[in-house]
N, C-alpha and C positions, 0 to 999 in steps of 0.2 A: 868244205872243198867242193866243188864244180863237179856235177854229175855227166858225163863225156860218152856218147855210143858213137860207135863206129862203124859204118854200114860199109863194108868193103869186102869182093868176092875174093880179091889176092892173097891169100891167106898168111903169105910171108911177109904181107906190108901189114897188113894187118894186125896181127903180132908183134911186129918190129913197134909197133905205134902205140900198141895196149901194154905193153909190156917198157916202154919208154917212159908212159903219161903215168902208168901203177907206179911207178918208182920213184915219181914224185910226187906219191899219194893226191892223185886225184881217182875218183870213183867212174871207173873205166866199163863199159861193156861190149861184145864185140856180133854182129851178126854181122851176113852175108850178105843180105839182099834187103829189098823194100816189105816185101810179105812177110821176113821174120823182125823189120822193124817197127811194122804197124802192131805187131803183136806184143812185144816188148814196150813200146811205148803209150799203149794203153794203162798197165801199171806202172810207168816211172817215167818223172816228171825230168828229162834232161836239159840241162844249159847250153850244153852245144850238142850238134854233131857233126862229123866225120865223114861226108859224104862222096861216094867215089860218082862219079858223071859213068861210065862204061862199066855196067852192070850184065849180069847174064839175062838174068829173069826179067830186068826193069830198067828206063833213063835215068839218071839218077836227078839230072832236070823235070822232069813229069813228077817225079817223085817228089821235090822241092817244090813245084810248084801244088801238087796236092796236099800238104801237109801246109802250106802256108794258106792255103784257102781254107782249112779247116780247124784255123785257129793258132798253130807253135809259133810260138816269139820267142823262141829262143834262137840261137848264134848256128849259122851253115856255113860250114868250111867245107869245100867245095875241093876234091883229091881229079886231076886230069891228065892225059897225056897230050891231051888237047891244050892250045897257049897260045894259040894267035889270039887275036883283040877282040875279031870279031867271035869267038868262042867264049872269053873271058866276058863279053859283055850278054851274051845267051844263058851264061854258068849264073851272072849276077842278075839279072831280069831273071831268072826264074826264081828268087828268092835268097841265095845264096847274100853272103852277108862278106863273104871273101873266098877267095879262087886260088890255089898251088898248083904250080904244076907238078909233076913226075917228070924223070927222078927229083928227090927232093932233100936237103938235111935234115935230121931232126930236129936241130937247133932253130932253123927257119919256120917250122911247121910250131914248135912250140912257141915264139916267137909273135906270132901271128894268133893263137891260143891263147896269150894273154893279151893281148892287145883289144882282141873281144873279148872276154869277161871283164875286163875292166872299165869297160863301157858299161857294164848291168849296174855298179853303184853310183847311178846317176842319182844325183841327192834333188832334182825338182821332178816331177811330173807332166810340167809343161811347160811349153816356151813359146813366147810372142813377141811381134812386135807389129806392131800396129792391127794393120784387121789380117795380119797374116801368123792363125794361130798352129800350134805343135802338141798334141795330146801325144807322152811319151810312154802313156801304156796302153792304151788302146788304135797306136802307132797310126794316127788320122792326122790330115792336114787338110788347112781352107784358109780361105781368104775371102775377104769379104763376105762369110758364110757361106762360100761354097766349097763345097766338097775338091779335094784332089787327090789324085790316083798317082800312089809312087810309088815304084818298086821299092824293093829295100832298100836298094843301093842308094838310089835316090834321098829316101829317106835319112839316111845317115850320114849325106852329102849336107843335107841344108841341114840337119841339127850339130854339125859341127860350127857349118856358117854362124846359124841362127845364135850357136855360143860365144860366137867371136863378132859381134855385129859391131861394123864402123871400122872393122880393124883388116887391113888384108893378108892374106893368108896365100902364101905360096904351095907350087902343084906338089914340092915335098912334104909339106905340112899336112897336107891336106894326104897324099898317099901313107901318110906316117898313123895315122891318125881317122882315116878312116877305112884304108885298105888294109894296113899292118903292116906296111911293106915299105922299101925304099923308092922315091922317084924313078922308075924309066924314065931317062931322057926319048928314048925311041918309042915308045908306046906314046900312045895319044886317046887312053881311055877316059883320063878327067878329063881335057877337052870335051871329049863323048858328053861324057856324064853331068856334064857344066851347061851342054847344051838344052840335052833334056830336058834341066830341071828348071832352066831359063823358061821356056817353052811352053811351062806346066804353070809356075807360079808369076811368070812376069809377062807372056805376049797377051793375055787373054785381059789383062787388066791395065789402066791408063797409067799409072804412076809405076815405074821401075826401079825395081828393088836390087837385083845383080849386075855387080860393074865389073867388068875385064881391068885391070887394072896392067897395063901393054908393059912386059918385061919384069911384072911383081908378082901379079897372080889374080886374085878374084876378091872384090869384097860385095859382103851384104849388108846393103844403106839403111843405118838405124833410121825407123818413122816415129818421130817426136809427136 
C-alpha cells in the first residue's frame, strides 16, 4: 500500500485526513511544516504527499518546488484555500501534480488520491513518436534531440496525449485523467495548459504535432 505524508499545520484537517486514509490502510504520516518534512523524508521513501500551500513556517509552493529540484517523483496533492485559476496554475507549476481546494470532502480528496497512484503502474518506461521522445522515469522530454522543460503538469498533459495518439480526447477526459477531477465548464486551465505545452513542443519546431479539434477537444497527430 502507498506510503502518504501529510504536511499540514491545521491540525484538525490534518487528522481528519490521517485518520480517514489509516482506515483504509494506507501507510500514513503526519507533520506540520516543510522543516519537519525534510527531515522525515530523508528516511522514507513516500508516493504521495499532502501538501498544504499556507503554511506557518514555509510556502508550501517554494517547498514543492524545492523538493522537485532535488529530485521526489513522487505525487503532490496540493490542500488551498486559494482556487482561482490563476492560483491553481502557480499550485501546479511549482510542481504540484493536482490542486484541492478547502473546504473539501473526503470522498473528493481520496478520489483524486487514487487517480494518482494509479498513474505509478505505468507498465512502459517511455513513450515516443517520432523524434518527439518521453523518458517516464527520469521524467525528460525532447524532440528532435532537444531538451524540453515541463512542469509537471505539463508533463502529464502530453503523456496522457502521447497515450492516446491519433485519437481526440475531450477537456473531460483529459481533467478525468490527468487532474482527478471533473470538467469545470467555467475554468479554463486546460486551455491554459494546452497552450503551454503547444508552445514548448510544437511553435519551436516545423511540423505540428497538437490540433484543437473545434467542439471535441485536442488530438496529438501520430508521425509515421
Amino acid at each position: 500500500m502507498a506510503k502518504i505524508l501529510i504536511i499540514e499545520d491545521e491540525k484538525k484537517v490534518s487528522a481528519f485526513i490521517q485518520q480517514g486514509l489509516s482506515e483504509l490502510s494506507y501507510s500514513v504520516d503526519a507533520v506540520e511544516g516543510p522543516g519537519s518534512a525534510r527531515h522525515v523524508m530523508e528516511k522514507t521513501k513516500y508516493d504521495l504527499l499532502i501538501l498544504d500551500v499556507m503554511l506557518g513556517e514555509e510556502n508550501g509552493m517554494n517547498f514543492a518546488k524545492e523538493i522537485r529540484a532535488a529530485g521526489y517523483n513522487g505525487f503532490i496533492l496540493m490542500l488551498t484555500a486559494l482556487s482561482t485559476t490563476k492560483d491553481k496554475i502557480l499550485g501546479l507549476d511549482s510542481g504540484a501534480d493536482d490542486y484541492l481546494a478547502k473546504p473539501f470532502e473526503f470522498e473528493e480528496l481520496l478520489a483524486r488520491i487514487r487517480a494518482l497512484l494509479r498513474r505509478k503502474s505505468n507498465e512502459v518506461s517511455q513513450l515516443a513518436n517520432g523524434d518527439l521522445r518521453m523518458d517516464l522515469l527520469t521524467r525528460s522530454v525532447s524532440r528532435e534531440g532537444k531538451k524540453i522543460e515541463l512542469t509537471t503538469k505539463e508533463f502529464s498533459l502530453l503523456e496522457f496525449l502521447m497515450r492516446n495518439l491519433d485519437h481526440t480526447v475531450d477537456r473531460n477526459a483529459i481533467a478525468q485523467q490527468v487532474w482527478g477531477t471533473e470538467f469545470d465548464p467555467d475554468s479554463n486551465v486546460i486551455d491554459v495548459y494546452i497552450n503551454h505545452l503547444r508552445k514548448k513542443i510544437d511553435t519551436p519546431f516545423s511540423r505540428k504535432l497538437l490540433k484543437t479539434v473545434v467542439g471535441q477537444g485536442y488530438v496529438l497527430q501520430k508521425i509515421d
